[in-house]
Residue frames as a rotation matrix with the C-alpha (Angstrom) as fourth column:
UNK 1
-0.688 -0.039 -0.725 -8.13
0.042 0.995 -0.094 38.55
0.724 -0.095 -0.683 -57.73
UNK 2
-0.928 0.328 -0.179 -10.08
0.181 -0.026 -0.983 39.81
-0.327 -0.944 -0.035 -54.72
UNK 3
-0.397 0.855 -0.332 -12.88
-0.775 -0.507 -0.378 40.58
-0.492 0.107 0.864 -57.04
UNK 4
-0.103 0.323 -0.941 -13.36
-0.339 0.878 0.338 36.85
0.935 0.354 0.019 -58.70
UNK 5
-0.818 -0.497 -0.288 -12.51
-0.008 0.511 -0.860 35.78
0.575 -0.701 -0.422 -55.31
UNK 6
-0.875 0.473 0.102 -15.57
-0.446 -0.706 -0.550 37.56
-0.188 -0.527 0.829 -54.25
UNK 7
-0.223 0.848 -0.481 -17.79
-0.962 -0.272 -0.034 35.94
-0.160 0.455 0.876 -56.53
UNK 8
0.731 0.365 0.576 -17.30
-0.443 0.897 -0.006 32.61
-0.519 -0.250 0.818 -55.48
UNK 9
0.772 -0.610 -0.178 -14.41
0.303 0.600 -0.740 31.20
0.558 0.518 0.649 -58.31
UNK 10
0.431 -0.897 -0.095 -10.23
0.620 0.218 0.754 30.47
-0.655 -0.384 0.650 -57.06
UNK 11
0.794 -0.432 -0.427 -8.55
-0.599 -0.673 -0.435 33.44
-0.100 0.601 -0.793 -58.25
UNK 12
0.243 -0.826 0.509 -4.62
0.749 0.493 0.443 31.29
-0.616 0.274 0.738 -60.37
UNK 13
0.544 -0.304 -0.782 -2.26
-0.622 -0.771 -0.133 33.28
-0.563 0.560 -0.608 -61.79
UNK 14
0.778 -0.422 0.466 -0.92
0.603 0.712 -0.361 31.42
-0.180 0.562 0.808 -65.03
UNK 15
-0.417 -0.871 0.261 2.22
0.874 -0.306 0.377 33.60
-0.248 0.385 0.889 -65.70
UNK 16
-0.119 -0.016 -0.993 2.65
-0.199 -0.979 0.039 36.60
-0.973 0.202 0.114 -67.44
UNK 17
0.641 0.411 -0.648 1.04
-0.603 -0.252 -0.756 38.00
-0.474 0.876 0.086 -70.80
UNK 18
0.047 -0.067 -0.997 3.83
-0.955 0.290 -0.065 35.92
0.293 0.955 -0.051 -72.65
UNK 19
-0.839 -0.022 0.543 2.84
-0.371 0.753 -0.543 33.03
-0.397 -0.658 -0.640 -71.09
UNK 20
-0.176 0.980 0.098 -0.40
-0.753 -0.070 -0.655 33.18
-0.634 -0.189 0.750 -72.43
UNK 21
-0.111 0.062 -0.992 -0.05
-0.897 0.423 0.127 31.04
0.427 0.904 0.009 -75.25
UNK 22
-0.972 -0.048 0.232 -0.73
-0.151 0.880 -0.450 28.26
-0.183 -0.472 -0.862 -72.70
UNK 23
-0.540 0.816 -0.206 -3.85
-0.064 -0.283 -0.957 29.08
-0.839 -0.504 0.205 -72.85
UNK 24
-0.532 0.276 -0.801 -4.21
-0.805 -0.458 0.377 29.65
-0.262 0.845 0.466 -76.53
UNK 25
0.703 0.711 0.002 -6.82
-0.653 0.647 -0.394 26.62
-0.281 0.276 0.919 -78.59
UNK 26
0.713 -0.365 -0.599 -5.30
0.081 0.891 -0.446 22.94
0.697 0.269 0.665 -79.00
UNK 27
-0.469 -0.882 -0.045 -3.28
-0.190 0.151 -0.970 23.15
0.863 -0.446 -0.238 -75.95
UNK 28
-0.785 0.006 -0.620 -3.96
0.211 0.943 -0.259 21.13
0.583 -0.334 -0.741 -72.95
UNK 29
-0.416 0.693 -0.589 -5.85
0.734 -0.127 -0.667 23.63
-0.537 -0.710 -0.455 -70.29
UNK 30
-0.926 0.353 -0.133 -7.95
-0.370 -0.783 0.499 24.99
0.072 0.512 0.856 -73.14
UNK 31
-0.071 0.929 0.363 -11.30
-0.900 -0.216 0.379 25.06
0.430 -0.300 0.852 -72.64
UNK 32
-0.301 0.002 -0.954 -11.18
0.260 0.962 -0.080 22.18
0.917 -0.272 -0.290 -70.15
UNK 33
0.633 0.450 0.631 -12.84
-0.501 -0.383 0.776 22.13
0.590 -0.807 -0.017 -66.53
UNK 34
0.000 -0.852 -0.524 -9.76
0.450 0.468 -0.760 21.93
0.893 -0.236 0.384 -64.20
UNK 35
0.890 0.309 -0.334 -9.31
0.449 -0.483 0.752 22.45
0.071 -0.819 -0.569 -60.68
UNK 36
0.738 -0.641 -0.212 -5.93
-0.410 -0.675 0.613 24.13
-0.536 -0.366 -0.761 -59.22
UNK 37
0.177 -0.837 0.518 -4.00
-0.039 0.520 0.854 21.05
-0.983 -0.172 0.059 -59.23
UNK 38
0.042 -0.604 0.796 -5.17
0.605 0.649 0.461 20.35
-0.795 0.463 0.393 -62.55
UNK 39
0.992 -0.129 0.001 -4.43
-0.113 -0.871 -0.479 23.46
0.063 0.475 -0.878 -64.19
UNK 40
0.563 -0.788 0.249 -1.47
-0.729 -0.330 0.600 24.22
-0.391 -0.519 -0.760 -62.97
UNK 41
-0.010 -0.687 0.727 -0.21
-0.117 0.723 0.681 20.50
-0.993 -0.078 -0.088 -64.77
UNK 42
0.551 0.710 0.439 -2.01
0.649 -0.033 -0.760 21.38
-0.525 0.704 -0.479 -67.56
UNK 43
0.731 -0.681 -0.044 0.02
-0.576 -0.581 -0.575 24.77
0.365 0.446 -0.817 -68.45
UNK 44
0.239 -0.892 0.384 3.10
-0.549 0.202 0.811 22.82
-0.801 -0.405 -0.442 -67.22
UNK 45
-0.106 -0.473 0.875 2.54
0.029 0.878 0.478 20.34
-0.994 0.076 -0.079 -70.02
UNK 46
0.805 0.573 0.155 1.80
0.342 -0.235 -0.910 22.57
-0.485 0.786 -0.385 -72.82
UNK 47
-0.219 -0.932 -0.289 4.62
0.351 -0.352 0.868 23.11
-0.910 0.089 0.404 -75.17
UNK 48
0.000 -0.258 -0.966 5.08
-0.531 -0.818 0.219 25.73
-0.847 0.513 -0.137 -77.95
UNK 49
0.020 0.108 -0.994 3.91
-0.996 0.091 -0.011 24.55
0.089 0.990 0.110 -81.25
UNK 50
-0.909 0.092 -0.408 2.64
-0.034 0.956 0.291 20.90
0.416 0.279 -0.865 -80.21
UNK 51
-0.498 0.826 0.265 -0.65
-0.853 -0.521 0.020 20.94
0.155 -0.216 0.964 -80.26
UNK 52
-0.285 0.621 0.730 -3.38
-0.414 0.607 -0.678 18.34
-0.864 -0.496 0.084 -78.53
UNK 53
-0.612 0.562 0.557 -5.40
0.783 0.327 0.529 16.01
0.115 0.760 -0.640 -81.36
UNK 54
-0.935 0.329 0.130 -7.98
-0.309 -0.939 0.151 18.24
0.172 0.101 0.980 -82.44
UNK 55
-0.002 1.000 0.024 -11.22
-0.602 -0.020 0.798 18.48
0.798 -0.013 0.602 -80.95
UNK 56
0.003 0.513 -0.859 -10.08
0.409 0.783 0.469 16.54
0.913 -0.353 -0.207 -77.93
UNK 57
-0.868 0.492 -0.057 -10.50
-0.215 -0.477 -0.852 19.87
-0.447 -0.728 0.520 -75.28
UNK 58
-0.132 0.988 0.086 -14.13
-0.776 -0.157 0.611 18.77
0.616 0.013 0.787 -76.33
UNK 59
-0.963 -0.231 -0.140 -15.91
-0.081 0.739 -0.668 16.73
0.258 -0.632 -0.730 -73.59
């Protein structure tokens, strides 16, 4: 973290490797430009096998 931190971006841990699937395509804080807060509500509101409409992390 001290090395993003360095380079100007907020270092966020999202969880652990099996967490990741928050992250994974069609789920809210995929490819979206979020700050802390709204990360952080983003993986909160992503659940296992319900995925976003498609195509609307496009913006």
């Amino acid at each position: 973290m001290d090395l993003t931190d360095g380079l100007g971006y907020e270092p966020f841990d999202a969880g652990s490797l099996a967490e990741s699937w928050r992250f994974e395509r069609a789920m809210p804080a995929y490819c979206a430009a979020l700050d802390r807060e709204g990360l952080q509500l983003a993986l909160a509101a992503a659940e296992r096998g319900r995925e976003v409409p498609d195509g609307s992390w496009r913006r």
